[in-house]
MIKOL-116215 format. One record per residue: x, z, y of N, C-alpha, C in turn. Coordinates in steps of 0.2 Angstrom, whole numbers, plus 5000, padded with zeros to 4 digits. Each point is the difference from the previous one (the first is absolute). Example, Ala and Ser with C-alpha at 12.3 -4.5 7.8 and 13.67 -1.06 7.14 Angstrom:
506650394972499650005006500450005006/499849965005500450015006499650035005/
This chain:
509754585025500249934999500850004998/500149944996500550014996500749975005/500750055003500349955003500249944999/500149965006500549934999500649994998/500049974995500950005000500349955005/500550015000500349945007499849934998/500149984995499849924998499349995002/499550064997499350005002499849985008/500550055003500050005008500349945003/500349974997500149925004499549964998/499649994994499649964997499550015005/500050075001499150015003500250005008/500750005005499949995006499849894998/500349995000500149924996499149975000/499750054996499449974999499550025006/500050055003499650055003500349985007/500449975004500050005004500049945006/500050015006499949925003500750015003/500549935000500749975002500050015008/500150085001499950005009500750054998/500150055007500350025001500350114998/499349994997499850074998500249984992/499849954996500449984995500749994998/500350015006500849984999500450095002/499350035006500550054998499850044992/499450004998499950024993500449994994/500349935001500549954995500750075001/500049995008500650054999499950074998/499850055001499650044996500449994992/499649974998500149994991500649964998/500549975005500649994997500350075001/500050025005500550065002499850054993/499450014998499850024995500250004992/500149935001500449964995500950014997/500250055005500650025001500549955005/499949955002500049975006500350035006/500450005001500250045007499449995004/500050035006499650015005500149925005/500950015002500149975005500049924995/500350004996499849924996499249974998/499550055001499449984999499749995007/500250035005499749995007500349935002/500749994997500349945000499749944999/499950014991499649954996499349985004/499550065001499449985001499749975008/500950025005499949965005499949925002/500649994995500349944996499349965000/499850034995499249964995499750005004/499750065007499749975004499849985005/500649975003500249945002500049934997/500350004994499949924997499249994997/499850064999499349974999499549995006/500050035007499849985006500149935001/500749984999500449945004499649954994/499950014994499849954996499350004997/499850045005499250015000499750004992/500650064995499850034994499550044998/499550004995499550065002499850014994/500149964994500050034993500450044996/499550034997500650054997500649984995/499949934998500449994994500749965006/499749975004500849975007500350055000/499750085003500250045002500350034995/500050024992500350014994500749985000/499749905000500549975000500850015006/499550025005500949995005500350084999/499750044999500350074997500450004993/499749974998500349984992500749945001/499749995004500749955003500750055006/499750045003500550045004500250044995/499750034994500450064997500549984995/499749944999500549954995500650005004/500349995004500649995006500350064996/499850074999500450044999499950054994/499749974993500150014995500249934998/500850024998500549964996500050014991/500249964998500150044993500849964997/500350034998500750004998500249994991/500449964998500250004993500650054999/500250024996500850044998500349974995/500349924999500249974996500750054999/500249994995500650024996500549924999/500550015001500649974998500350004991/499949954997500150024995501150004997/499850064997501050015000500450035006/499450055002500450025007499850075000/500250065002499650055004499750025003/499049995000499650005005499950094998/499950015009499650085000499550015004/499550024998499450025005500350075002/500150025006500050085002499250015002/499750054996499250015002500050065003/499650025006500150015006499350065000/499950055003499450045002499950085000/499350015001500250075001499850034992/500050045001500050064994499049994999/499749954995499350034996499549925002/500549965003499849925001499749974994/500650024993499949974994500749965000/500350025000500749955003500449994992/500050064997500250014993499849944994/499250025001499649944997500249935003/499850015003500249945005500649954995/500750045001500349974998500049984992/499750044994499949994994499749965001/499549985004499649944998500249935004/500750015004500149945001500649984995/500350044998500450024994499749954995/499550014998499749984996499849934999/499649975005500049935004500649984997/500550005005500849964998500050034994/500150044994500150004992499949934997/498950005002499649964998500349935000/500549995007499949955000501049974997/500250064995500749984999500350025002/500250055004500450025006500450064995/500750035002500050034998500250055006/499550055000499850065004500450084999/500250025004500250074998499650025008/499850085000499850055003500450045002/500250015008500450065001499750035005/500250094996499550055001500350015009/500250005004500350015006499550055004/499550034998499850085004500250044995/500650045000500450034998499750085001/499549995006500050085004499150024997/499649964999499350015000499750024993/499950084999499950004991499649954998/500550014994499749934996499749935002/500750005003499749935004500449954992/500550024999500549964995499650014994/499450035000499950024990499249945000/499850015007499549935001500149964998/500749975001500349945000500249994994/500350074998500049984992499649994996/499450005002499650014996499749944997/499849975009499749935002500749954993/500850005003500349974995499950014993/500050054997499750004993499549984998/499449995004499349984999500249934998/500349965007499949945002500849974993/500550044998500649974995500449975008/500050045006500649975005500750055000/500649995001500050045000500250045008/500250094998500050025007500850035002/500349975005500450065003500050045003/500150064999499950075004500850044999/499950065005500650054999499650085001/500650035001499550085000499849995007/499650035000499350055006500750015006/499849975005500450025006500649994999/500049924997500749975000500049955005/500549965002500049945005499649945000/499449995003499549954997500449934999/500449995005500649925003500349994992/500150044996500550004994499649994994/499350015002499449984995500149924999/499950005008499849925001500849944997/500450045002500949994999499949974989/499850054999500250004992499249944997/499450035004499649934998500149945001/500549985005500549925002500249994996/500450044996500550004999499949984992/499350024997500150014994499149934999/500149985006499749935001500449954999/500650015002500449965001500649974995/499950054996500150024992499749954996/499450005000499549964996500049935004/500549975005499749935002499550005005/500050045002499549995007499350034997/499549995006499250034998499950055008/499650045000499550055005500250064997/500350045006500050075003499450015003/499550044998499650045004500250075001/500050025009500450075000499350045003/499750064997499350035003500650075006/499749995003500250065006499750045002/500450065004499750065003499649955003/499650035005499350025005500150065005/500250035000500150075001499949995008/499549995005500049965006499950085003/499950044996500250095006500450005003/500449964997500950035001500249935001/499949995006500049915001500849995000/500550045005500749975002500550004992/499650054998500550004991499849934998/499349995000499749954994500249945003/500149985007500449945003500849984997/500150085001500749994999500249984993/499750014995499850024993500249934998/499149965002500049924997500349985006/500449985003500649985007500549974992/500250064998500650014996499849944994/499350034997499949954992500049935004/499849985004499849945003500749975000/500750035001500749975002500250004993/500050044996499949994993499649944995/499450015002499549934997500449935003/500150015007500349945003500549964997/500850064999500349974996500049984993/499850064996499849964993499449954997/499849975005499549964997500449915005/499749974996500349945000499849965008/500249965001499749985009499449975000/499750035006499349984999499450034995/500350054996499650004994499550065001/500350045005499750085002499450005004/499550044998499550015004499750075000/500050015005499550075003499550015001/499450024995499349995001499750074999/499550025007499850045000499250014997/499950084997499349984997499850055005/499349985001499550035005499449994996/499550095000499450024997499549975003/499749944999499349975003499650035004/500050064997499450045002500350045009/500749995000500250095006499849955005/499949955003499949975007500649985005/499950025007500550005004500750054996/500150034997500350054999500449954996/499949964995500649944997500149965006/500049985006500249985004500450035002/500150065003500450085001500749974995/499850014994500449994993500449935000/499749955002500549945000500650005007/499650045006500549995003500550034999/500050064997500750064998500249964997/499949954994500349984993500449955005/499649965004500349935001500650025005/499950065005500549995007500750064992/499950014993500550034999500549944995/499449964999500649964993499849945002/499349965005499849944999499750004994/499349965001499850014992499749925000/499949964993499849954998499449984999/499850074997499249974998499750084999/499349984999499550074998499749984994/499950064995499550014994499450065006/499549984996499650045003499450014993/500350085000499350024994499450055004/499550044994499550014999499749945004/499949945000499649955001499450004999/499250045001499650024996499649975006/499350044998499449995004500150065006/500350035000500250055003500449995007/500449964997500549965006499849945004/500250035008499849945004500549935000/500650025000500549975000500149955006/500050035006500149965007500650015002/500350074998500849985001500449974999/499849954995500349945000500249955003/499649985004499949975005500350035006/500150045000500250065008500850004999/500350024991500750005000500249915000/499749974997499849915002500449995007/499650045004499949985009501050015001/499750085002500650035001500749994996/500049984995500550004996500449954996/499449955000500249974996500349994995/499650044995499850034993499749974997/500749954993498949964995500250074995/499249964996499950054994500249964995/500450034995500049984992499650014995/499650075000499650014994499650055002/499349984997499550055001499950054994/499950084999499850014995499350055001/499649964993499450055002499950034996/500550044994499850054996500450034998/500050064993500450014999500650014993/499749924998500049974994500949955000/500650004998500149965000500049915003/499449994998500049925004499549985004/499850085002499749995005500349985010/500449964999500249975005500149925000/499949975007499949944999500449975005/500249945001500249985005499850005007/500250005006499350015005500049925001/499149995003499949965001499650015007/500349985007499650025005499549965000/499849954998499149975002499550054997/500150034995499650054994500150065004/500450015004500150075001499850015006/499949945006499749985006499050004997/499949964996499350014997499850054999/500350044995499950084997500150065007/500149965006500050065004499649995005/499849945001499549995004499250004994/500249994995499250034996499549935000/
């Protein structure tokens, strides 16, 4: 018999089952499954029920309904407007093999599309060829890239990116960074430094810190936000390989905890394969 995928697995407790008590610990089950923390699923499905006893709920679409209503609470989704005639920066945040690189070409790109005028700064200095991706992405795309040599100061990446924005009348600094999360108190200290850097040279208000997290790793981008967020603060999340593959309930867990919206989902690895996020579609698509 052919496994369940998790969306299969909600549809068919959903269908298959009667609104008693043995159905909600099952619900729990398949969120935790869903990458759903543990302790915020026992949370949620304590929560549900209760208000569905108290309200004497017993179909499945109520019961859809008020889950679809509690998860909404904590997938937010976030804009990253630009100030026109100023120095905005995104510092993009994550570990090493997220897609953090791509990521940024393709938000690069976006803001191109829409007029902006973009430069890319290679600021993982340390990771081979982390700068020739980037170059690469910028030739493809006609953006251009700032870089230095291999195991130069990432802060002075970002310094000359400002600076050479700033040149042209304003526009978007995107800065790609180390990951290097083995060697965590360097890589604190690292982006601690860029972040004092981006903060001065970007215009007020303008700077945003946005972590990207792999759809697919689970709890384990949870792990990831809290490092990023207790080192710089962060503003928002991309979140790629977005596929059939991906449960995507950590978002709702760094939601909880953190109070983290998302700005962009990406589901391929094509250029515009990235979209705004939209939580009712993404609330839909994870309940199945």
């Amino acid at each position: 018999m052919a496994k369940l995928s998790f969306a299969q697995k909600f549809k068919s407790l959903f269908s298959s089952s009667k609104i008693d008590s043995e159905f909600f610990e099952d619900l729990t089950d398949i969120l935790v499954e869903g990458d759903i923390g543990a302790k915020m699923a026992y949370e949620l499905t304590e929560e549900l029920e209760d208000y569905c006893k108290k309200n004497k709920i017993s179909s499945e679409d109520e019961v859809k309904a008020q889950l679809k209503l509690r998860l909404s609470e904590y997938a937010k989704a976030v804009e990253l407007p630009l100030e026109s005639g100023k120095v905005n920066l995104f510092m993009l945040l994550g570990v090493n093999g997220v897609g953090k690189t791509t990521s940024a070409a393709k938000i690069a790109n976006l803001y191109k599309a829409s007029g902006e005028n973009v430069v890319l700064a290679a600021s993982d200095t340390f990771r081979a060829a982390a700068e020739e991706q980037l170059e690469m992405h910028g030739e493809r795309l006609g953006i251009r890239v700032v870089s230095h040599q291999h195991g130069s100061d990432p802060s002075a990446v970002v310094f000359d990116a400002a600076e050479a924005v700033r040149a042209n009348g304003g526009g978007l600094v995107i800065a790609d960074t180390a990951g290097r999360l083995h060697n965590k108190e360097n890589l604190v200290r690292e982006l601690q430094k860029i972040d004092r850097i981006a903060r001065e040279k970007s215009d007020e208000g303008c700077y945003k810190k946005v972590l990207v997290i792999d759809g697919t790793t689970g709890q384990n981008a949870v792990r990831q936000a809290e490092v990023f967020n207790d080192a710089v603060g962060l503003d928002a999340i991309v979140i790629t390989k977005y596929d059939s593959t991906a449960k995507g309930g950590m978002v709702f867990t760094i939601g909880k905890e953190l109070g983290i919206p998302v700005a962009y989902v990406c589901t391929g690895e094509h250029y515009e394969n990235i979209q705004k996020f939209n939580p009712q579609k993404y609330i839909d698509e994870f309940i199945g």
